[in-house]
N, C-alpha and C positions, 0 to 999 in steps of 0.2 A: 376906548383903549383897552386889549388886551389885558388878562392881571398880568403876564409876563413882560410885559411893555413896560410897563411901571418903573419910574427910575428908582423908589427902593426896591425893590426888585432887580435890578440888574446890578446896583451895587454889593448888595449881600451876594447873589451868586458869584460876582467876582474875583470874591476871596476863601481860603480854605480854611475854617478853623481849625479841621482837623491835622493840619500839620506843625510837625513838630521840630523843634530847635533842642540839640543835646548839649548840656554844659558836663564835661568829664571834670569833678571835681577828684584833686590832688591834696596827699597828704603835705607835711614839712620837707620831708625825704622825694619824696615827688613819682609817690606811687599812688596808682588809682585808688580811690575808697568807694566812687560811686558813679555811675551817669545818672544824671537827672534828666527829663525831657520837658519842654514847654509847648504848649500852643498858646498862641496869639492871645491878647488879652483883649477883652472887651471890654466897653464902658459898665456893662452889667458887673463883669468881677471883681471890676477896683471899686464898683458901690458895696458889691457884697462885702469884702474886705473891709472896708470903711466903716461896714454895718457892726461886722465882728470883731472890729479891733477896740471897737465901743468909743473912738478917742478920733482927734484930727491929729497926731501927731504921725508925721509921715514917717519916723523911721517905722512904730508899731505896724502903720496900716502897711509896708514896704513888707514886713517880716510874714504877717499874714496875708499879703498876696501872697509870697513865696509858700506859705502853708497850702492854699488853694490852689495854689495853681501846677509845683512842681510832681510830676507824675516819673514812677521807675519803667524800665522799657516797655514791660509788658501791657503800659496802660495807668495800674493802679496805682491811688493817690502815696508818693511817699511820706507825706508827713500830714496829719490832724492839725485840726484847727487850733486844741488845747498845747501845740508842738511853741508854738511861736515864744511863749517867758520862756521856753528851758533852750532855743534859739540863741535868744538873746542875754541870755545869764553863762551860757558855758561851751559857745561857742566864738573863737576870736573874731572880734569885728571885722577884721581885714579880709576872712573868709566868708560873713557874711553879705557884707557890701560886693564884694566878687559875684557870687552868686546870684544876690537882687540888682545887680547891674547888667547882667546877662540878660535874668527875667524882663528887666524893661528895654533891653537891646540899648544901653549905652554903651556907648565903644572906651575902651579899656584907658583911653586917655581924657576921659571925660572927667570932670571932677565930681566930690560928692552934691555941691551944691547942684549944679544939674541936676541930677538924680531926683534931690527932694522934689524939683520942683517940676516933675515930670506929672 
């Protein structure tokens, strides 16, 4: 058999990581502050995350996927790894759960238990 024959092989080429999902985050007033962009996530980036969040606690490992994975239009990473306590200390939860809800493609009436256990 072919190596392009190969069913991993034609699994992976059937997907694109490199495309992207924009979430336009909104202030209180309900003016832009920013677009973030996503691609897809891997089993690889939720290990990374898991690795650097040093803990099993899904909200931490949730904050640092978002550290890893959210990117500004042009590509480059919007936020660092060491981004995620100051995340989680002085930004309102209701906009961070927004945000890591999008990242994991839960739909907007999803609850947060879903979430965690995504």
């Amino acid at each position: 058999m072919p190596a392009g024959n190969r069913t991993v092989d034609l699994l992976v080429g059937a997907f694109d990581l490199n495309q992207r999902r924009k979430f336009e985050l909104k202030n209180a007033e309900g003016k832009k502050v920013v677009d973030l962009f996503f691609k897809p996530i891997t089993r690889a980036d939720r290990k990374k995350a898991q690795s650097l969040s040093g803990t099993e606690e899904a909200l931490d490992i949730s904050t640092q996927m978002l550290c890893q994975m959210a990117e500004l239009e042009d590509g480059s990473k919007a936020f660092a790894s060491a981004d995620a306590p100051k995340l989680q200390r002085q930004l309102p939860e209701t906009v961070l759960n927004e945000i890591e809800l999008f990242l994991f493609g839960v739909g907007e009436d999803a609850d947060m238990e879903e979430a965690k256990n995504d």
